[in-house]
C-alpha positions as CSV (number, residue, x, y, z in Angstrom):
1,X,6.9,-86.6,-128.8
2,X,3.5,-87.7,-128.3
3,X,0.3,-85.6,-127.3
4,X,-2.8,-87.0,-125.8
5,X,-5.7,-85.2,-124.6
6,X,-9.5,-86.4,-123.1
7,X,-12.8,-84.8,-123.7
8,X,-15.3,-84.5,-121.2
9,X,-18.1,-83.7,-123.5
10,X,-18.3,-86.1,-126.8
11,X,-18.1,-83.6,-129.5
12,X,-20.5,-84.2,-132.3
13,X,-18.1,-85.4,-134.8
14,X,-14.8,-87.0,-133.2
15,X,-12.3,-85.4,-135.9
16,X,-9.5,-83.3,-134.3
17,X,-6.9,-80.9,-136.7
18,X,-3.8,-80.8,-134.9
19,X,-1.6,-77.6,-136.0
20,X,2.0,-77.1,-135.0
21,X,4.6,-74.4,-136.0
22,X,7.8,-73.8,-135.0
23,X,8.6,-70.7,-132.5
24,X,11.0,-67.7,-133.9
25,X,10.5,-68.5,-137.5
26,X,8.6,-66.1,-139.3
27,X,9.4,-68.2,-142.6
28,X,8.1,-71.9,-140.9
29,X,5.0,-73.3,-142.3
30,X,2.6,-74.3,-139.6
31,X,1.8,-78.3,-140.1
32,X,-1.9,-79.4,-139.8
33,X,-2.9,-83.0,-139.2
34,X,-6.1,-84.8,-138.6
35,X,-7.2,-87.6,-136.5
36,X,-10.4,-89.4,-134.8
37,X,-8.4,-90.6,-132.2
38,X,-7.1,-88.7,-128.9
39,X,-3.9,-89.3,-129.7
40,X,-1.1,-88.1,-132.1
41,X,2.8,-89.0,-132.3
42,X,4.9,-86.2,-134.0
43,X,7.1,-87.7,-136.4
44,X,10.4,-86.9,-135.6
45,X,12.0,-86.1,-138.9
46,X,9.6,-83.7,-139.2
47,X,10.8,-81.8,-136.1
48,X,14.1,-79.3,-135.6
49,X,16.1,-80.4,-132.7
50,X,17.0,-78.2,-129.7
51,X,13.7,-76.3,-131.2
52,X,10.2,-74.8,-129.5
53,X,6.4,-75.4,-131.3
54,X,3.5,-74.0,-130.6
55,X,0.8,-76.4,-131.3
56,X,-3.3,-75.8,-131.6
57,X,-5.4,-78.7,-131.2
58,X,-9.2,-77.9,-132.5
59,X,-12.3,-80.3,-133.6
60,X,-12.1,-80.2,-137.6
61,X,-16.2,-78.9,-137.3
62,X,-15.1,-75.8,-136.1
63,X,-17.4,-77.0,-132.8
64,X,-16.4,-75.2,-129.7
65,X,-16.2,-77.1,-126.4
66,X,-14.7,-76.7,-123.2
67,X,-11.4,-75.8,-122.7
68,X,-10.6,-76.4,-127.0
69,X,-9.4,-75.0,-128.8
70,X,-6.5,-75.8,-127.0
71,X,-3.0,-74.4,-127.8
72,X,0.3,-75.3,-126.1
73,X,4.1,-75.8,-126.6
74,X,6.7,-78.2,-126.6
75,X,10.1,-78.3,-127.3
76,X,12.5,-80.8,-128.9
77,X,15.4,-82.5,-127.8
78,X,19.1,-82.1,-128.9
79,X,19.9,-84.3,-131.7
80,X,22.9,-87.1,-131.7
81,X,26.1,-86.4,-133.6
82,X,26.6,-88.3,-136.7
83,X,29.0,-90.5,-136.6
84,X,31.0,-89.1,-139.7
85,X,34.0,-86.4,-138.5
86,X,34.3,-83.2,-140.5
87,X,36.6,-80.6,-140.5
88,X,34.3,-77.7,-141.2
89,X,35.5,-73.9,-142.9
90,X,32.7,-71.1,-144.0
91,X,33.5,-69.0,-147.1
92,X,32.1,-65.9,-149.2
93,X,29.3,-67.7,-151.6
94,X,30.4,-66.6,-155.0
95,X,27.8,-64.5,-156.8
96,X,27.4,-67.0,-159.5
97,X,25.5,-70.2,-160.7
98,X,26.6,-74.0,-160.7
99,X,30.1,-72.7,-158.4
100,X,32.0,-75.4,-156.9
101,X,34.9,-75.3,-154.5
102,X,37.6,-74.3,-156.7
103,X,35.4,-71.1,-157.0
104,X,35.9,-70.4,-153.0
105,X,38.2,-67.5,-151.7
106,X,39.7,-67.6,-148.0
107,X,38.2,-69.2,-145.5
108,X,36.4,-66.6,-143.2
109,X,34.1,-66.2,-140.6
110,X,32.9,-62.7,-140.5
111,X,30.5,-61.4,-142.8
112,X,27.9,-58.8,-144.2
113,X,24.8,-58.4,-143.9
114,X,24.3,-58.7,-147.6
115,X,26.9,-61.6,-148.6
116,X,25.7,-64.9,-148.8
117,X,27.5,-67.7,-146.8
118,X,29.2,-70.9,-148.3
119,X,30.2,-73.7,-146.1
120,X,32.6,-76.3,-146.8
121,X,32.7,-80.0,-144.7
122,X,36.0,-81.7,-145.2
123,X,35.6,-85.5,-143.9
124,X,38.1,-86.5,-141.6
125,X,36.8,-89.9,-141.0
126,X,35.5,-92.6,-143.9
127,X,32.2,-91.6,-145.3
128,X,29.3,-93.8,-144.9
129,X,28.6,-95.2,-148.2
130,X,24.8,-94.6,-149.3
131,X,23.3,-94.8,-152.3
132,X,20.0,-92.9,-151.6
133,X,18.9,-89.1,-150.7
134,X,18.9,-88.0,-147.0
135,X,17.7,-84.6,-145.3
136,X,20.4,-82.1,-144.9
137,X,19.2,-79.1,-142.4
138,X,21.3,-76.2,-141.8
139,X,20.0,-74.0,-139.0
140,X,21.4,-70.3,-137.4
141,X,20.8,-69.8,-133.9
142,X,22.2,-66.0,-132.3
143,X,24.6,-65.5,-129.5
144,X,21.4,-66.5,-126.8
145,X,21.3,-70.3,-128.8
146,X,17.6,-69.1,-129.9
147,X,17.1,-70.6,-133.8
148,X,16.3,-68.1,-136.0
149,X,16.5,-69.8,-139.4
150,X,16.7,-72.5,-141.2
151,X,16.7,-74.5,-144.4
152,X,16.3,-78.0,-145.6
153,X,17.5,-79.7,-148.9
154,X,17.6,-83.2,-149.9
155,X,20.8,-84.4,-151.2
156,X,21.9,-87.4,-153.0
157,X,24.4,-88.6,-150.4
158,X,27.3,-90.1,-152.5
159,X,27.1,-87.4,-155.1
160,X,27.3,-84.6,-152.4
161,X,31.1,-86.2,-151.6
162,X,33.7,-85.3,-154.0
163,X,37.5,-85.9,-152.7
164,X,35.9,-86.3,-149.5
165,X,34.5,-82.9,-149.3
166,X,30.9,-81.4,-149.9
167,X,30.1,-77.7,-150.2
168,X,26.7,-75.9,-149.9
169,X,25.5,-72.3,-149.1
170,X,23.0,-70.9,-146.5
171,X,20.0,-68.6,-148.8
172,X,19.6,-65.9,-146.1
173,X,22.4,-64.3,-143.7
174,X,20.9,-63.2,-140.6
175,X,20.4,-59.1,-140.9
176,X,20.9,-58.1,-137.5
177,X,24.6,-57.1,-136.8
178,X,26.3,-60.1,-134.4
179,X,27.4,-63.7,-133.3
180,X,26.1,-66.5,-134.5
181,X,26.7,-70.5,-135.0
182,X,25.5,-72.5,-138.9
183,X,24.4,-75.8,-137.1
184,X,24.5,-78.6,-140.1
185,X,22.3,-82.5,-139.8
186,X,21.9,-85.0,-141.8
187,X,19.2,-86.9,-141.3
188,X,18.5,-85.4,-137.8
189,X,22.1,-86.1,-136.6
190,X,24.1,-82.9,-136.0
191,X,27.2,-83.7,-138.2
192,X,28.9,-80.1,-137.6
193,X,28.7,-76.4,-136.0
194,X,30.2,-73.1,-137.2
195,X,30.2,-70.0,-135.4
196,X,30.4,-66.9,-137.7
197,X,29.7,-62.8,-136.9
198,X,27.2,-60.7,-138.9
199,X,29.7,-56.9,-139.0
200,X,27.2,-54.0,-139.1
């Protein structure tokens, strides 16, 4: 996604701060870039797909001039599955530190408000082989499709497989009673979806 913008007045000092933050999160840190050009490309690992920003573009002086500050939106596109298959199950996180899987009950998909939610991926297909980190995002959007939360860890890819199988938790379950779907990427590429309720 690129933004590009004109001027009709040269400001005094061609510096611009360019300030996006993503809709419907209270939780997301806005982002603020700077740039003497008219011009900026949003780099795309920084961005949630299927997701709306509000962005502010102001000169860095804190000079005002016509029509800027500016603020606008744009939303992201959906992202491409991952080419890795998963057979995906969500679980009651145990209330402990350092659990694994063997520490996981029955597979369920209702919950409280106050339990925390474990997920569990089962590959299905052969798992890339990789060596380094990549970005894992897990994201909850309600019964509307509307994102409401997310989180972002980075995880050592070939350690995060054991027996082809990977488990991780969500930190916050949503505390409005009702549906919802645990959307999980790696590395911007929606690997799996899970649709779970939230009992009052």
């Amino acid at each position: 996604i690129r933004l590009d913008w004109t001027c009709k007045v040269d400001p005094a000092e061609n510096k611009w701060r360019i300030t996006y933050q993503l809709d419907g999160v209270d939780s997301a840190e806005p982002v603020s870039v700077e740039t003497d050009t008219a011009s900026y490309v949003f780099p795309s690992d920084t961005l949630i797909p299927n997701a709306s920003y509000t962005v502010t573009l102001a000169l860095v002086s804190g000079e005002k001039l016509e029509g800027y500050p500016s603020t606008l939106g744009f939303s992201t596109q959906e992202a491409e599955k991952h080419s890795l298959s998963v057979y995906p199950g969500l679980f009651l996180c145990p209330d402990k530190e350092d659990w694994t899987i063997q520490n996981l009950g029955a597979a369920r998909d209702t919950f409280a408000a106050d339990e925390k939610i474990a997920y569990v991926l089962e590959a299905t297909s052969d798992i890339p082989k990789n060596d380094g980190s990549v970005k894992l995002l897990a994201i909850v959007r309600d019964a509307d499709g509307k994102l409401i939360d997310f989180d972002e860890q980075s995880v050592v890819w070939n350690d995060f497989w054991s027996n082809k199988k990977a488990v991780s938790s969500f930190p916050r379950t949503p505390q409005t009673a009702g549906d919802y779907t645990l959307e999980i990427y790696v590395n911007g590429k929606l690997l799996t979806s899970m649709t779970f309720t939230v009992k009052a």
